[in-house]
C-alpha positions in Angstrom: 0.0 0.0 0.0 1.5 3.6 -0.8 -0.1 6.9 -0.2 -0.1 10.2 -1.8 -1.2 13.4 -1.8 -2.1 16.3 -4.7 -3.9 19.2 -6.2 -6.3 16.7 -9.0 -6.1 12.9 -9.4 -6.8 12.4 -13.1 -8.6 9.0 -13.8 -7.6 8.3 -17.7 -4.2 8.7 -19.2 -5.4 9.0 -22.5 -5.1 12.4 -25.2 -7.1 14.2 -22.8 -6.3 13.1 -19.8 -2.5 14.2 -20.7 -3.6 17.3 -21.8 -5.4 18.1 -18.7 -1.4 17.8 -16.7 -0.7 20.4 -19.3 -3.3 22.7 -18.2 -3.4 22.2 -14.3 0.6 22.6 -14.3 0.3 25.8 -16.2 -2.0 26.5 -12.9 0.8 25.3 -11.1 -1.6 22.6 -9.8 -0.2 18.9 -8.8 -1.1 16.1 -10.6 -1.3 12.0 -10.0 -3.0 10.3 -13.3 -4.7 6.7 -12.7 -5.3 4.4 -16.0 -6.2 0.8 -16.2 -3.6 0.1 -19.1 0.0 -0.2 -18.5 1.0 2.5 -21.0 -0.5 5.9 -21.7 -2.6 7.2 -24.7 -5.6 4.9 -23.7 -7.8 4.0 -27.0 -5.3 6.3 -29.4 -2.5 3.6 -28.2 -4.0 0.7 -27.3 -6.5 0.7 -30.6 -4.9 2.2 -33.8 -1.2 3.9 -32.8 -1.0 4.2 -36.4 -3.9 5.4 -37.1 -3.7 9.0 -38.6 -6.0 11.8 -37.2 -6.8 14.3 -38.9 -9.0 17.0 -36.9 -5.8 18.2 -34.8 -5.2 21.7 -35.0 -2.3 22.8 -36.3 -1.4 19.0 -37.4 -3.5 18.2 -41.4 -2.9 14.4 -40.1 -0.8 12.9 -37.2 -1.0 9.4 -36.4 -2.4 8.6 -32.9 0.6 7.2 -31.5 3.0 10.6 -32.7 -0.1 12.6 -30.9 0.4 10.4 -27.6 4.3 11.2 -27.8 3.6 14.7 -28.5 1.2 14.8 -25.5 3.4 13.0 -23.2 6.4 15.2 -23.6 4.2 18.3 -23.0 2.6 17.1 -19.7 6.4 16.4 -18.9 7.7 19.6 -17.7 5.0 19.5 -14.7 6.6 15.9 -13.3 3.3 14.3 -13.1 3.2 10.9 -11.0 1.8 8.3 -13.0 -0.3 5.1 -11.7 -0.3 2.6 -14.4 -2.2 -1.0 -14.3 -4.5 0.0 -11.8 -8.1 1.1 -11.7 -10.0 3.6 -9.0 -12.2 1.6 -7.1 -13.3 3.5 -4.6 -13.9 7.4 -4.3 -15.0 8.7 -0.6 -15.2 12.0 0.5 -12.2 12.9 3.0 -12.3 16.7 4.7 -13.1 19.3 1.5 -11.4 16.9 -0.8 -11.4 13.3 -1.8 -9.7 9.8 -1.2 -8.9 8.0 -4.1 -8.2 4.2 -3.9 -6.7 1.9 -6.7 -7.2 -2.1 -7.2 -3.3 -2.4 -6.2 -4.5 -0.6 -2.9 -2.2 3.0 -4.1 -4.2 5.4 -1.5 -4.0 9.2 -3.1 -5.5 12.1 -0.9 -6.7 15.2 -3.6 -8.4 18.6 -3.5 -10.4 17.2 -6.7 -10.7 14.5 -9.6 -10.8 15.3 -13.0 -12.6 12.6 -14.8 -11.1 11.6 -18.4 -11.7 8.3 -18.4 -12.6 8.2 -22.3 -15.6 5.9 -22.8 -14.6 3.8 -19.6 -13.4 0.2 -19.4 -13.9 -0.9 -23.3 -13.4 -4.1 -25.4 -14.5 -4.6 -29.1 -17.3 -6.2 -30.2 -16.6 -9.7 -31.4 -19.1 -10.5 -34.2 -21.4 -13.9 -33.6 -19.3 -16.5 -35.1 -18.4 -20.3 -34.9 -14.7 -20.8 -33.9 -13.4 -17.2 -33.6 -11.6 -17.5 -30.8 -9.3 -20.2 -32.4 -8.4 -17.3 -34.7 -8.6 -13.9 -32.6 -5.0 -12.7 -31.8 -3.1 -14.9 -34.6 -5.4 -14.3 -38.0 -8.1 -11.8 -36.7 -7.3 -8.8 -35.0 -9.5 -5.9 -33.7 -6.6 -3.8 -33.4 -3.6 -2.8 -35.4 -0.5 -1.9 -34.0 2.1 -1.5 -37.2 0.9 -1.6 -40.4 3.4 -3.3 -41.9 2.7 -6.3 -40.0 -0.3 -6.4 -42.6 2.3 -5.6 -46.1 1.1 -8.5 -48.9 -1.3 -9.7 -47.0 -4.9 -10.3 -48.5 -7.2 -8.4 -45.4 -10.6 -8.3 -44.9 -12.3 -5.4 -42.9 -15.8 -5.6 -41.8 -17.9 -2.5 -40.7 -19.2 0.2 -41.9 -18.1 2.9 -39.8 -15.0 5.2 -39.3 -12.7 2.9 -38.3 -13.7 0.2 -41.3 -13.2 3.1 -43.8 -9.9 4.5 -42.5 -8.5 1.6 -41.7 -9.0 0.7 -45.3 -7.2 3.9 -46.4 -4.1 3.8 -44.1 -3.3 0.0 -45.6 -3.9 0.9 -48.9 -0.9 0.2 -50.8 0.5 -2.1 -48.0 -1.8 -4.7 -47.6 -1.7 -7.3 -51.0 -5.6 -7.2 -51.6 -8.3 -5.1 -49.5 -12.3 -6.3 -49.2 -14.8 -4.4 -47.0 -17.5 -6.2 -46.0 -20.9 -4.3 -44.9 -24.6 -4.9 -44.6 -25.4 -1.8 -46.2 -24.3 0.0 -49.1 -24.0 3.4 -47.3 -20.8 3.9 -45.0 -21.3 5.8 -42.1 -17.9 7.5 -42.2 -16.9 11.2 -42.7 -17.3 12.5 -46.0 -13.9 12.8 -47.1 -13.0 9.4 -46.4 -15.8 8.0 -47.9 -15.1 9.8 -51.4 -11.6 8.7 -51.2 -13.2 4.9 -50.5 -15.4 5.0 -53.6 -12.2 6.0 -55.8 -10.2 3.8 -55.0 -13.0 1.1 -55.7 -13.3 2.7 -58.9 -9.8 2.5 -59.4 -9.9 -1.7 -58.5 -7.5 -1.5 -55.3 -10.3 -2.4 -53.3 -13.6 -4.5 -53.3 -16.8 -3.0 -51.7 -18.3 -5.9 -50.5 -22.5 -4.9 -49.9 -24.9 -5.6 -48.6 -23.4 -9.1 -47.1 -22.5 -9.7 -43.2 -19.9 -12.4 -42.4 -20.9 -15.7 -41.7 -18.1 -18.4 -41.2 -15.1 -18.4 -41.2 -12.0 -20.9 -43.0 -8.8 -22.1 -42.0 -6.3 -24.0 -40.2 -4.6 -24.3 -36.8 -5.4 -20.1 -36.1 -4.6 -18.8 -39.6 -7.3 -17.7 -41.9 -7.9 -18.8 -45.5 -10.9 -17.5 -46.3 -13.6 -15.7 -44.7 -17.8 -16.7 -46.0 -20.3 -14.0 -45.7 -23.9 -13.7 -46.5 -26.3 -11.2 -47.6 -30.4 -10.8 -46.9 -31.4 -13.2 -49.7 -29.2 -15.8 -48.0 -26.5 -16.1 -51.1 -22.9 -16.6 -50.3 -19.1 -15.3 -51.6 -16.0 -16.6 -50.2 -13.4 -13.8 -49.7 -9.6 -15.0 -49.3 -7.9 -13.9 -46.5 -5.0 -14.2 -44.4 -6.3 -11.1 -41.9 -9.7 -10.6 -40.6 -10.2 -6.8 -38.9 -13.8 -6.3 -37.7 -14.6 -3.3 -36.3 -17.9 -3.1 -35.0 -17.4 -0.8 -32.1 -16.5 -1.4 -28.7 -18.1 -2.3 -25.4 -18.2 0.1 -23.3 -18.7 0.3 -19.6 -18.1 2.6 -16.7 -17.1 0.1 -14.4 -16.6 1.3 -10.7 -17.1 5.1 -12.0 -20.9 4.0 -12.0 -21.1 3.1 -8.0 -19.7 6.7 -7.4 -22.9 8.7 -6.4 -23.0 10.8 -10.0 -25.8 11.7 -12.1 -25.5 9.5 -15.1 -27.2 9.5 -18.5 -26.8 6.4 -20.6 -23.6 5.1 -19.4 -21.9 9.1 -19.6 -21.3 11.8 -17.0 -23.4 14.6 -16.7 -21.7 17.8 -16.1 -22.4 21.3 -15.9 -21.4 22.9 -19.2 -20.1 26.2 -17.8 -17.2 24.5 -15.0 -17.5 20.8 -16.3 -18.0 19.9 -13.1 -20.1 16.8 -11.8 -23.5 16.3 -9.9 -20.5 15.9 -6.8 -18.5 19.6 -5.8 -15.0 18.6 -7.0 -15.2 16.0 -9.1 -15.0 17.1 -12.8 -15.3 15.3 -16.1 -14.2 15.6 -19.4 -13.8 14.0 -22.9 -16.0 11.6 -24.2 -17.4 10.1 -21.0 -19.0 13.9 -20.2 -22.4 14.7 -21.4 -24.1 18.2 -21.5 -26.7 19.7 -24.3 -25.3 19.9 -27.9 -22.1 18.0 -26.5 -19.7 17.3 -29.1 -17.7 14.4 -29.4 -14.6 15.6 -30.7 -11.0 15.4 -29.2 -10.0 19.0 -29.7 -13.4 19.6 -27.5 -11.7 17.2 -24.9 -9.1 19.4 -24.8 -11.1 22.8 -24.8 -12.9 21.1 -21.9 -9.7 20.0 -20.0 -9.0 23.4 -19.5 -12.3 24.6 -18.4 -12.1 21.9 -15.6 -8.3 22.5 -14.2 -9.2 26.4 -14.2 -13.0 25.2 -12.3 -10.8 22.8 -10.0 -8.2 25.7 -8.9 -10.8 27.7 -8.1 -11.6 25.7 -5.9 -8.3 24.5 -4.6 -7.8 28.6 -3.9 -10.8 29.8 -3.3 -9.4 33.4 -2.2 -7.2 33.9 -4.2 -7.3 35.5 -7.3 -5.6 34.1 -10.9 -4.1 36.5 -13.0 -4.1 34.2 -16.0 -1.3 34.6 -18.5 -1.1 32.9 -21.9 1.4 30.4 -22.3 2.7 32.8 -25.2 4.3 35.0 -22.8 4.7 32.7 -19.7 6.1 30.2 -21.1 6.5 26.5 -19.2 9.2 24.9 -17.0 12.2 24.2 -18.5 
């Protein structure tokens, strides 16, 4: 057992949960960050670290893993004290602030939480068929960490969504043959990427393979040979493939977060807009697992709201005294 105190315990060491050390050490507030993974970047690095984004300020793409890196070395500077491999599973109220516990019993006294716990504790969604697991992890993969681990290889990618489409981009070129597989023949994707998915089927460096779902699944001793899918009127193609990638979206929980005593809506947080702060006085959240009117789902509004909270928590960390806020222009950071 160790104990610690601080300023803000941030639960989440993901993009915004580093960028919310950033914005409490430019308040000159302490941080100790808490993430269930054993590395930071949460979904960014565990999910797609080569993934490029592209909404970024500043940055017309940066692959998710570069962002974590770039993220990391800026919360740097303010020494924050990381607690990796552990969830929070237990909040109580101690004096005016909190006590924060972790599953390897690390006991952290703090003024306030910040929330940035992403969507929570997630895991894909493994689609409904025979024999997967004989092949998740050695020929099926709902993750990619390098690309070139995928170079000649024939892939197919099921779902319709984001990660299906741009996914499909970043291995064009790399991976031998491509086939998309999706029960309708409308991607839900952004625009962009879903022009530049329609010319490269024009162009014959990838199959659009709708409306059909998969349906079993061909090989031997963990590695694929073919993957079988279906569509309505119960007719059948056989797709070769060495690398199956379905991305059907993840399961998402809030694990422990959900016994805390905060107004919830639908599995998300529910803050006040104006200080990001919870249903509980101290406890912020931010990111994707907040939820207020006309919320917006978008990292760079993670970030916008990271800095709302650390500047809501110091006020209440110094309650009289008064913050002559400088911009970081002409304050500059630690050295």
């Amino acid at each position: 057992m160790s104990n610690h105190s601080t300023d803000i315990v941030i639960i989440g060491a993901g993009p915004v949960g580093l960028f919310t050390i950033f914005e409490a050490g430019m308040l000159k507030l302490n941080c100790h960050v808490v993430d269930a993974l054993d590395f930071v970047g949460g979904q960014c690095a565990a999910l797609y670290p080569e993934k490029p984004i592209y909404d970024i300020p500043g940055h017309p793409n940066i692959l998710a893993e570069n962002l974590v890196k770039n993220l990391e070395e800026q919360a740097a500077p303010f020494s924050p004290t990381y607690h990796l491999g552990q969830n929070v599973e237990k909040v109580e109220k101690s004096g005016e602030g909190w006590k924060v516990t972790t599953s390897k019993d690390t006991i952290i006294e703090t003024k306030t939480i910040i929330i940035a716990a992403g969507c929570g504790a997630f895991g894909p969604n493994r689609p409904p068929l025979d024999d997967i697991e004989k092949y998740e992890g050695k020929s099926i993969f709902y993750m990619v960490g390098k690309r070139e681990d995928l170079r000649d290889k024939d892939v197919v990618i099921a779902g319709g969504g984001d990660s299906a489409v741009d996914w499909v981009l970043a291995l064009e070129g790399i991976a031998k043959t491509i086939s998309i597989v999706h029960r309708r023949a409308k991607f839900r994707c952004a625009p962009g990427s879903h022009d530049k998915l329609q010319e490269l089927a024009k162009q014959g460096k990838v199959e659009l393979v709708t409306p059909f779902q998969l349906d079993s699944l061909d090989g031997d001793n963990g590695q694929l040979e073919s993957v079988t899918v279906k569509d309505l009127g119960g007719d059948t193609r056989t797709l070769k493939a060495d690398i199956l990638l379905p991305f059907f979206g993840l399961a998402m929980e809030l694990g422990p977060i959900a016994n805390w005593g905060l107004n919830l809506n639908k599995n998300l947080i529910e803050v006040d807009q104006s200080t990001l702060q919870t249903s509980a006085g101290g406890i912020f959240a931010v990111g994707d697992i907040c939820t207020y009117p006309n919320k917006l789902k978008l990292i760079l509004n993670g970030f916008a709201e990271a800095a709302m909270a650390c500047h809501s928590a110091r006020k209440l960390i110094y309650p009289d005294e008064e913050l002559h806020f400088e911009y970081s222009t002409t304050k500059g950071v630690p050295g």
